[in-house]
Steps between C-alpha positions, in 0.01 A plus 500: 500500500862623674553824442914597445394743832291235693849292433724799618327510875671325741419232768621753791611417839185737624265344335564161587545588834164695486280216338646218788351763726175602341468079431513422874159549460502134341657401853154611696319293217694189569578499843145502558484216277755303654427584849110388498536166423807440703327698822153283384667211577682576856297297768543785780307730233262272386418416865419865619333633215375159301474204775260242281752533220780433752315197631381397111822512336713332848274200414619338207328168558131593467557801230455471161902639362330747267280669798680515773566889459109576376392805732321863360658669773873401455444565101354857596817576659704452152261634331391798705797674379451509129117559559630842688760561187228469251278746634854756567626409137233801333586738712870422473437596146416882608717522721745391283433700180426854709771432766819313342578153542740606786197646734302108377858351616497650830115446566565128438820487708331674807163278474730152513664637763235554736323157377830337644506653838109387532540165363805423766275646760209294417352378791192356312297432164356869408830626554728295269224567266515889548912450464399288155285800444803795516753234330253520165475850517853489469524262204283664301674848507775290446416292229357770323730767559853264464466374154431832344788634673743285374330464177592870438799530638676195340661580137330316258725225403557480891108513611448083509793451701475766752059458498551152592699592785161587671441099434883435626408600835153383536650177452775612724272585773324127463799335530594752851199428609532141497827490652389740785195247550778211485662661826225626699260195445647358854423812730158578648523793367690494181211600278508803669856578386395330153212766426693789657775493269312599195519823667865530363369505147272771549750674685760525191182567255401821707815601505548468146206660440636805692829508318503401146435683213179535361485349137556750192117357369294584779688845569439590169126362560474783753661789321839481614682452158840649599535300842417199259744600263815544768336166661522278176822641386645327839369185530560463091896606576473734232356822404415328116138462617340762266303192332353358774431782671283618204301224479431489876429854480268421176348190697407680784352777227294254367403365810382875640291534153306179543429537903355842381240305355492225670641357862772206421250235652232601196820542229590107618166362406502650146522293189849615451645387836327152475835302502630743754161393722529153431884438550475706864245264625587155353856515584498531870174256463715236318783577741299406804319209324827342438414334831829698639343623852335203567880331499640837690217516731448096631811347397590439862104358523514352194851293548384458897187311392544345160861381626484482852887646543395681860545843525872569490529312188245662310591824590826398334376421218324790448854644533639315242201545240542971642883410372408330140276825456783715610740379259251443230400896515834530494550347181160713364700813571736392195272293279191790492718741352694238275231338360222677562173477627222296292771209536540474842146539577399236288778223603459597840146395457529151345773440724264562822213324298709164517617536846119544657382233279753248594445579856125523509562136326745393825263583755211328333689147463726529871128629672231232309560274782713608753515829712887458489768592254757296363896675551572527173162627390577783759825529340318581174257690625751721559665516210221523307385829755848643419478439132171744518633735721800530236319598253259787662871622625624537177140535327161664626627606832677760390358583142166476674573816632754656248294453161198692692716823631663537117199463319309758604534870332575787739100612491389205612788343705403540827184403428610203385740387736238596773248193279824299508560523867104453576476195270804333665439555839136423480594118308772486789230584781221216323817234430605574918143461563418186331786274418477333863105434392563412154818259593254339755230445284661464136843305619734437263273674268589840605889417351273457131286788575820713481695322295185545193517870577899493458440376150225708404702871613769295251299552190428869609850582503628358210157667267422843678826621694719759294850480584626811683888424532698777444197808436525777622178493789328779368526347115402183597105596411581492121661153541189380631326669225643333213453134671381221268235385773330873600487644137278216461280652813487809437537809251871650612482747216228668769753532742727673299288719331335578888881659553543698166122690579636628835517867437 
C-alpha cells in the first residue's frame, strides 16, 4: 500500500549518499569474507601459523582432493570471528535501541579497526585469533546496527534498493578482497597488507557513524520528536511528511506502551509476534544454509584441491565467481523493488538448488576413480559455482537480510534484528567451522546436503513470506497479519484487539 505522500518523498542526493556510507558496514562483512580464504590459502601464512596444512595440501600425490585443507585450527580462524559477533550481536541490540544506530555504527567501525592493526601484526596463533576476536565485535554492531539504519531512513518505495546496498558492498568487499589477495599472494608478507586493509572499511564506518544523521525512528524512539521531524523532512526532500511522521510517532507510542509491560525480548515471543519470531530466525538460517560461505570461505581450497589449478589460478577464480556476485547484486538492487520479494526468494532458491545438485553430481562421477579432474569438468564446475552464486546475489543474500530488518514492528525491532544477527552469525561460525570436516568426510555429498536445504527454504518462501514491496516499514505488521499462511497459525484478531485495550 503506496500512499500519494509515501509517493511524493524523494530519492535525495543525502540520503543516498548517507545509506552508501552507513552500508560500508557490508564492506567489513565481506572483506572478511573474501580475505580469509584468499589469506588461508597463501603458503608464507600457512607456513608460520599452520605448517602440517602447508605440508598436507603442497602434497597432492598422497592426499585425498577433498581433504587436503581438513585442520580445526585453520577452520577456527574463519570461524572465530562470527563466534565473537554472535555473542556482541545482543548487546548490539541495547546499544542500539538506547544509544542510536550512529553510536552502534561507530562502536563497530572502531572494533574492526583495531582487529586490523592486530591481525597485520600477528606474530602468532592466539593473536590472529584475538584480531578475529575484535573483527566480530565489529560485525555484529555492524550487522545489527546497519540494516536498521537504512531500513528507516530509505523512503518506502526506495527501502529495497537502497537496503540492499548493505549486500552491494558486502559483495563489493569479497570481490576487493580477492583482488588484493590476487596481488599480494607473491610477497612474504602480503597477507599482512591483505588483513590490514580491512582497516579502511572500519575507518569510513566510524566516521560515518560520527557524522550522519541519526534516523527520524530511533530519535523519535528516544523523545526527540522535533529533531526527527526537521531530520525526515530532509532526507524525504520535502516537508509533506506529516503522514509518516505520525505513524512513526504512533509506532514508537505503541512500542513505549507494550515495553511498559513487557521488555521487547518477552513482547517477541508472544503469540502475536510468532511470524515476526519465526521469519527473524529462519531467514538468516536459510541464508547461511544456502551453502553461500562455504563457497566464499574455501573457494580458493575448494578449486585448489578438487581442480588442482595452483594457487594463482584459483585465487582467480575466486575473482571471477566475487565479480558474478557483484553484478548479480547489482541486478537485485532493481529486480527487489520491481518485482518484489516472495519471487526472488523463491527463484533464487531453485536456481541454487540445481546448481549444487549438478555439481555435487560432477564431483561424484570425475572423483569415483580418479583423484584428478577432467578440463572441462573444471570448466563446469565453475559455471555451475557461478550459476549459484547468481542467484544468492540477486536472491537470499540480500533479502536474507532485508525481509528480517522490515518485518519487525518498532517495539520489537531491535530485538529482532539483534535474533537476526545472532542466528546468522552463529550458522556462519558452525558452516566456517565444519565445512572443511564435512567436505572431507561427506565429499561430493556436502554439494546435496546444501543443495536439499536450497529447495526446502524454496517452499518457505513461496507459503509463509508476506510481500513487503512498497509498505511503509512501520505498516508492514498488518501485512503480515492478514497473510493466508499465519491466519492459519494463529488468532490475529488478538493482536488487534491487544492495541485497541491500550488505555
Amino acid at each position: 500500500m503506496q500512499t500519494k505522500e509515501s509517493g511524493e518523498a524523494k530519492i535525495t542526493v543525502y540520503v543516498v549518499i548517507t545509506c552508501i556510507v552507513a552500508a560500508s558496514g557490508g564492506l567489513l562483512f565481506g572483506f572478511d569474507g573474501g580475505v580469509t580464504g584468499g589469506v588461508s590459502n597463501m603458503p608464507n601464512f600457512l607456513e608460520k601459523f599452520f605448517p602440517e596444512v602447508e605440508i598436507e595440501s603442497g602434497n597432492s600425490t598422497s592426499t585425498d582432493p577433498y581433504c587436503r585443507y581438513d585442520s580445526q585450527s585453520l577452520a577456527f580462524f574463519a570461524s572465530s570471528m562470527y563466534f565473537a559477533g554472535m555473542i556482541a550481536s545482543f548487546p548490539a541490540g541495547v546499544v542500539t535501541r538506547q544509544y542510536g544506530r550512529k553510536v552502534s555504527m561507530t562502536v563497530a567501525g572502531t572494533f574492526f579497526l583495531i582487529g586490523s592493526i592486530l591481525l597485520a601484526a600477528a606474530e602468532h596463533y592466539a593473536m590472529l585469533i584475538i584480531g578475529r576476536i575484535f573483527w566480530g565485535i565489529g560485525v555484529g554492531f555492524a550487522d545489527q546496527s546497519v540494516t536498521i539504519y537504512n531500513s528507516e531512513m530509505a523512503p518506502p518505495q526506495w527501502r529495497g534498493a537502497l537496503h540492499i546496498l548493505f549486500q552491494f558492498l558486502t559483495v563489493s568487499g569479497v570481490l576487493i578482497a580477492q583482488l588484493i589477495n590476487y596481488g599480494t599472494q607473491h610477497f612474504d608478507w602480503g597477507w599482512r597488507l591483505s588483513l590490514g586493509l580491512a582497516g579502511i572499511p572500519g575507518l569510513i564506518l566510524t566516521a560515518g557513524g560520527i557524522f550522519l544523521l541519526e534516523t527520524p525512528n530511533s530519535l523519535v524512539e528516544r523523545g526527540k520528536v522535533e529533531q526527527a521531524r526537521a531530520v525526515l523532512e530532509k532526507i524525504r526532500g520535502t516537508p509533506n511528511v506529516d503522514r509518516e511522521m505520525d505513524t512513526i510517532v504512533n509506532a514508537s507510542k505503541e512500542a513505549r506502551e507494550r515495553e511498559e509491560r513487557e521488555s521487547p525480548w518477552r513482547s517477541l515471543f508472544r503469540k502475536e509476534y510468532l511470524p515476526n519470531l519465526v521469519i527473524c530466525v529462519l531467514m538468516p538460517f536459510f541464508q547461511q544454509f544456502t551453502g553461500i560461505n562455504a563457497i566464499i570461505f574455501y573457494s580458493p581450497q575448494i578449486f585448489s584441491s578438487l581442480i588442482g589449478s595452483g594457487l594463482s589460478a584459483s585465487l582467480l577464480v575466486a575473482i571471477i565467481i566475487g565479480a558474478v556476485q557483484v553484478v548479480a547484486t547489482g541486478i537485485g538492487l532493481v529486480l527487489a523493488d520491481k518485482f518484489g520479494r516472495k519471487a526472488l526468494l523463491v527463484e533464487a532458491a531453485v536456481q541454487a538448488f540445481i546448481a549444487q545438485f549438478l555439481m555435487g553430481l560432477l564431483f561424484y562421477f570425475q572423483f569415483r576413480n580418479s583423484d584428478e579432474m577432467d578440463d572441462w569438468a573444471a570448466i563446469l564446475a565453475i559455471l555451475l559455482s557461478c550459476g549459484f552464486i547468481s542467484a544468492f546475489g540477486w536472491g537470499w543474500g540480500p533479502l536474507g537480510w532485508l525481509v528480517p530488518s522490515e518485518i519487525q514492528p518498532m517495539e520489537t525491532r531491535s530485538a529482532g534484528q539483534s535474533i537476526t544477527v545472532f542466528v546468522n552469525l552463529a550458522c556462519t561460525a558452525l558452516i566456517g567451522q565444519t565445512f572443511l570436516p564435512m567436505l572431507c568426510g561427506m565429499k561430493f555429498g556436502v554439494f546435496i546436503f546444501f543443495a536439499g536445504w536450497n529447495l526446502i527454504m524454496s517452499v518457505f518462501a513461496g507459503l509463509c513470506l508476506p510481500e513487503t514491496k512498497g509498505i511503509q516499514i512501520d505498516e508492514v505488521q498488518h501485512a503480515l497479519h492478514s497473510h493466508k499462511f499465519w491466519k492459519k497459525v494463529m488468532d490475529a484478531e488478538d493482536y488487534f484487539s491487544s492495541y485497541q485495550n491500550i488505555p
